[in-house]
VEXPAVEX-700609 format. One record per atom (N, C-alpha, C, CB): residue number from 1; atom name; x, y, z; residue in one letter. Coordinates in steps of 0.02 Angstrom, whole numbers, plus 32768, in hexadecimal, padded with zeros to 4 digits. Glycine has a CB too. Example, Ala and Ser with C-alpha at 12.3 -4.5 7.8 and 13.67 -1.06 7.14 Angstrom:
2
num/atomo/c1/c2/c3/residuo
1/N/8294/7EE4/8186/A
1/CA/8267/7F1F/8186/A
1/C/8294/7F5B/8186/A
1/CB/8235/7F20/81C4/A
2/N/8282/7F90/8162/S
2/CA/82AC/7FCB/8165/S
2/C/8285/8002/818A/S
2/CB/82C0/7FE2/811E/S
//
This chain:
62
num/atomo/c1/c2/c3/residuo
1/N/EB78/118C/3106/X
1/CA/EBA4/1153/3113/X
1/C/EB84/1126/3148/X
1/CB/EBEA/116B/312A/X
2/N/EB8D/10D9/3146/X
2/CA/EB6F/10BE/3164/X
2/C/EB91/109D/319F/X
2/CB/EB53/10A1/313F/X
3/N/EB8F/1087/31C7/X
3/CA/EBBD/1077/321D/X
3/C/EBAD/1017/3219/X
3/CB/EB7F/10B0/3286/X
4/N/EBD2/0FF3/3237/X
4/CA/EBD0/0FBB/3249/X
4/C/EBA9/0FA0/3272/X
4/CB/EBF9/0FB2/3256/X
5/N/EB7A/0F89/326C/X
5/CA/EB41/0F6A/32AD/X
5/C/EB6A/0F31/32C4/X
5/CB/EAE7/0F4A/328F/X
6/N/EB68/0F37/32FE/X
6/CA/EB92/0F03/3320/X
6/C/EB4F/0EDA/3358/X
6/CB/EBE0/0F32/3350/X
7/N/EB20/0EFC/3357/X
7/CA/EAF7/0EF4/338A/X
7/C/EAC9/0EB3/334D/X
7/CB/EACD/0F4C/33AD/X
8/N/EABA/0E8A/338A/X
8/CA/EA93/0E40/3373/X
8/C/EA5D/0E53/3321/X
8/CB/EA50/0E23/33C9/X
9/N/EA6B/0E3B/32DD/X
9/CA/EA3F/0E4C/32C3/X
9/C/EA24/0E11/329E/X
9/CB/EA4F/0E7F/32A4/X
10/N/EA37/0DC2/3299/X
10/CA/EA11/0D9E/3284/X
10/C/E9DB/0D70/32A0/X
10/CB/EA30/0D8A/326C/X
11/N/E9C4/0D67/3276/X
11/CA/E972/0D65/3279/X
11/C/E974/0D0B/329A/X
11/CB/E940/0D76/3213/X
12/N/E9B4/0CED/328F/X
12/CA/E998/0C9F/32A2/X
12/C/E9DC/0C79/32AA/X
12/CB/E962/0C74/325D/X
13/N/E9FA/0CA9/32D8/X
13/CA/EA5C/0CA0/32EF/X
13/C/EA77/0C5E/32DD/X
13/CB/EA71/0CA2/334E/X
14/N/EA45/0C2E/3310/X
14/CA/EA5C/0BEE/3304/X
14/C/EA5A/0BBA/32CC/X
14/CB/EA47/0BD6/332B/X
15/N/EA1D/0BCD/3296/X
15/CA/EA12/0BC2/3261/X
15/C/EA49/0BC9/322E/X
15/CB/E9E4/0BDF/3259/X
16/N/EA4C/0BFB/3230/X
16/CA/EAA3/0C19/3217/X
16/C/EADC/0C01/3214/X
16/CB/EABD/0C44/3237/X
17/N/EADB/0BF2/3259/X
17/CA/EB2B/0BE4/3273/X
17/C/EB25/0B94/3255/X
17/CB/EB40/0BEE/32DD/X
18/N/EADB/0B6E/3264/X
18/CA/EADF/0B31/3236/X
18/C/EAE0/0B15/31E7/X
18/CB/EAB9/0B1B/3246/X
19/N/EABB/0B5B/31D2/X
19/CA/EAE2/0B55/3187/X
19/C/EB24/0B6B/316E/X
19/CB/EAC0/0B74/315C/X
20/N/EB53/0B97/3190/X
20/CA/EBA2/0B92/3184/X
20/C/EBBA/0B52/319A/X
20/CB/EBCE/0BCA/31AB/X
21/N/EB9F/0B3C/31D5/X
21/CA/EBC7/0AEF/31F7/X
21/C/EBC1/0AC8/31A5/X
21/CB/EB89/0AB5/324E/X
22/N/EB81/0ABD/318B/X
22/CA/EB68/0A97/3169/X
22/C/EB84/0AB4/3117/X
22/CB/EB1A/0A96/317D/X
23/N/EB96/0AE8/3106/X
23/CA/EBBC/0AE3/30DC/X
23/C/EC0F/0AD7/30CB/X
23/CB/EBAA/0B08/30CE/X
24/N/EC2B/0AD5/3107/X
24/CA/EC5E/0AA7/3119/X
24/C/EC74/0A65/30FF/X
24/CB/EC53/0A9D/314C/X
25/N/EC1E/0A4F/3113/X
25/CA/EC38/0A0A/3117/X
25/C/EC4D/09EB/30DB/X
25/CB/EC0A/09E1/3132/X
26/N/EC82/099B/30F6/X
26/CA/ECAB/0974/30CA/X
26/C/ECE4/09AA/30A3/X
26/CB/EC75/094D/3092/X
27/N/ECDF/09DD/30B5/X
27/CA/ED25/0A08/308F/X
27/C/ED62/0A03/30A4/X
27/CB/ED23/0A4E/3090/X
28/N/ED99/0A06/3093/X
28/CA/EDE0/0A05/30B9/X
28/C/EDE2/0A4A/30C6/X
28/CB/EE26/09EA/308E/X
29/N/EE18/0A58/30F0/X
29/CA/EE28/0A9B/3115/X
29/C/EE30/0AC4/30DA/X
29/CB/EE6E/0A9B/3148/X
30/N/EE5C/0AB9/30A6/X
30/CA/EE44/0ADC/3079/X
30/C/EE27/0AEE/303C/X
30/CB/EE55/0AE6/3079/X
31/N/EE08/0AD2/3038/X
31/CA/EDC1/0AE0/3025/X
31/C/ED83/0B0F/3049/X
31/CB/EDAA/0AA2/3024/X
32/N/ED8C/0B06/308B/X
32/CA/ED76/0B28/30BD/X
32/C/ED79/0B59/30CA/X
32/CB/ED7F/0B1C/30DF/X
33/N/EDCB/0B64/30AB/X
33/CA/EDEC/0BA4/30AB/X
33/C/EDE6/0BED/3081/X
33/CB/EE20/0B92/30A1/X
34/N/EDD1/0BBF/3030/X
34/CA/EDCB/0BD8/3013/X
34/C/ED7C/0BF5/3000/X
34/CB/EDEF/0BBE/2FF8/X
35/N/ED4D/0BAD/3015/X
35/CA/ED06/0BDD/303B/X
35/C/ECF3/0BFD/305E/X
35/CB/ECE2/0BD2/304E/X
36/N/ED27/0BFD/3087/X
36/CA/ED22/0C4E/30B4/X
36/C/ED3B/0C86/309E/X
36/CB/ED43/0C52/30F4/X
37/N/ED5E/0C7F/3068/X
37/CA/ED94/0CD0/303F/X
37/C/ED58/0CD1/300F/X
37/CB/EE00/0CC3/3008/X
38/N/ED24/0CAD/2FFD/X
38/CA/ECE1/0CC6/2FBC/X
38/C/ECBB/0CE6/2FFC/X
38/CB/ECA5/0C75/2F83/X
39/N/ECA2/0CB1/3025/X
39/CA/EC7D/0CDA/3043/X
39/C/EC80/0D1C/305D/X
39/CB/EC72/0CC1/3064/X
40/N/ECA7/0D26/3088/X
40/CA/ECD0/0D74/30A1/X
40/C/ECD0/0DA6/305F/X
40/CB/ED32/0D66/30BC/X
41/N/ECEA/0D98/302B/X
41/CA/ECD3/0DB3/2FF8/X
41/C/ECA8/0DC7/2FD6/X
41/CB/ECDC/0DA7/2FE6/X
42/N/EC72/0D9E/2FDF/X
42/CA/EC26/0D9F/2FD1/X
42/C/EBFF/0DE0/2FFF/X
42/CB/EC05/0D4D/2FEA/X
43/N/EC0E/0DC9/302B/X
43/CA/EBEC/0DE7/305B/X
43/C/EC2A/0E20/3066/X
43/CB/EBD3/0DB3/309C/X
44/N/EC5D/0E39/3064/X
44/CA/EC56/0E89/3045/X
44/C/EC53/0EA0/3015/X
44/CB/EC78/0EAE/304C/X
45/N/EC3A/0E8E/2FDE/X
45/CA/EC1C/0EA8/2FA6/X
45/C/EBE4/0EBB/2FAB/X
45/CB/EC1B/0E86/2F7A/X
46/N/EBD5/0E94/2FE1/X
46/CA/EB86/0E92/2FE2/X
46/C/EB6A/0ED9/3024/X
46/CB/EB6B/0E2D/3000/X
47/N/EBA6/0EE4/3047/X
47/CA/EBB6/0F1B/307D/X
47/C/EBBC/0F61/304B/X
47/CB/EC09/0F07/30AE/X
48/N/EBFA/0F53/3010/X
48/CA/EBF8/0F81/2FEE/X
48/C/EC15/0FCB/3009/X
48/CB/EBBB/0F7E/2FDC/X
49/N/EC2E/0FCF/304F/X
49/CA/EC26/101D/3077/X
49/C/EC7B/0FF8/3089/X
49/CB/EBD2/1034/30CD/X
50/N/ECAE/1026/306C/X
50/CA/ECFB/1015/3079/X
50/C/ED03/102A/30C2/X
50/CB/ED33/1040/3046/X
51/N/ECD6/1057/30D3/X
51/CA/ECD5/107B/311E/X
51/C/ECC7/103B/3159/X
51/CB/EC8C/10BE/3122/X
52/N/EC8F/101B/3137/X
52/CA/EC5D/0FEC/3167/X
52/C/EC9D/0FB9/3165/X
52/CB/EC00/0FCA/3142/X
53/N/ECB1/0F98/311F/X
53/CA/ECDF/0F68/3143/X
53/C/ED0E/0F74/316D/X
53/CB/ECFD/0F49/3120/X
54/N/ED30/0FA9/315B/X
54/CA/ED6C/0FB7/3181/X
54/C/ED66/0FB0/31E5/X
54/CB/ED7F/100B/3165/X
55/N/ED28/0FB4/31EA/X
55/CA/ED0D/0FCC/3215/X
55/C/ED0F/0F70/323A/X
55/CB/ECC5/1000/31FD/X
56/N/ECE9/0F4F/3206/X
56/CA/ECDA/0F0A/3228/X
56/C/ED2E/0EDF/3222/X
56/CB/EC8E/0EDB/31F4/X
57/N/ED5C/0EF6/31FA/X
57/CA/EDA0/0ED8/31F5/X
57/C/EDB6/0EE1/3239/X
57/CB/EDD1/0EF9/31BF/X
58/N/EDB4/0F17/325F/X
58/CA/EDD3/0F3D/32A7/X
58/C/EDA6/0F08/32CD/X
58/CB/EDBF/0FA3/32BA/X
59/N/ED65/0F04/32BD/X
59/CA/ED49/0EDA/32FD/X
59/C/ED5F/0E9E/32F9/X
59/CB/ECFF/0ED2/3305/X
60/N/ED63/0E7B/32C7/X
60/CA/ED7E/0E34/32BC/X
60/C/EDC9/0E22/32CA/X
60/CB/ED73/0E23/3276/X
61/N/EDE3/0E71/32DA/X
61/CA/EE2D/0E78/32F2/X
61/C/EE2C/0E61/332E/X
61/CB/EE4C/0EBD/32F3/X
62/N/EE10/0E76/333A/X
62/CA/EDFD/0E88/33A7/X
62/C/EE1E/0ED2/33B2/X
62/CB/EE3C/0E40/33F6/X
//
């Protein structure tokens, strides 16, 4: 079973954070909304480990 890395793992943070800004753009809130419910989706499919999400749901809890 695999554990949640919480510790820093991408390769180019700010790069990143400027292509979500940048896929945003010109969208209404929801639209926005609903590219963030594919994405999140995407990317646990792509996690695949029901353990691992559960794990990152609690962190995103606080």
């Amino acid at each position: 079973m695999a554990s949640l890395n919480t510790s820093r793992n991408a390769d180019r943070p700010d790069d990143m954070y400027q292509m979500l800004i940048d896929a945003h753009e010109g969208k209404t809130k929801a639209e926005s909304d609903a590219f963030n419910a594919r994405l999140i989706l995407t990317l646990m499919n792509h996690i695949g480990d029901s353990a691992v999400i559960a794990e990152a749901l609690a962190v995103a809890e606080g």
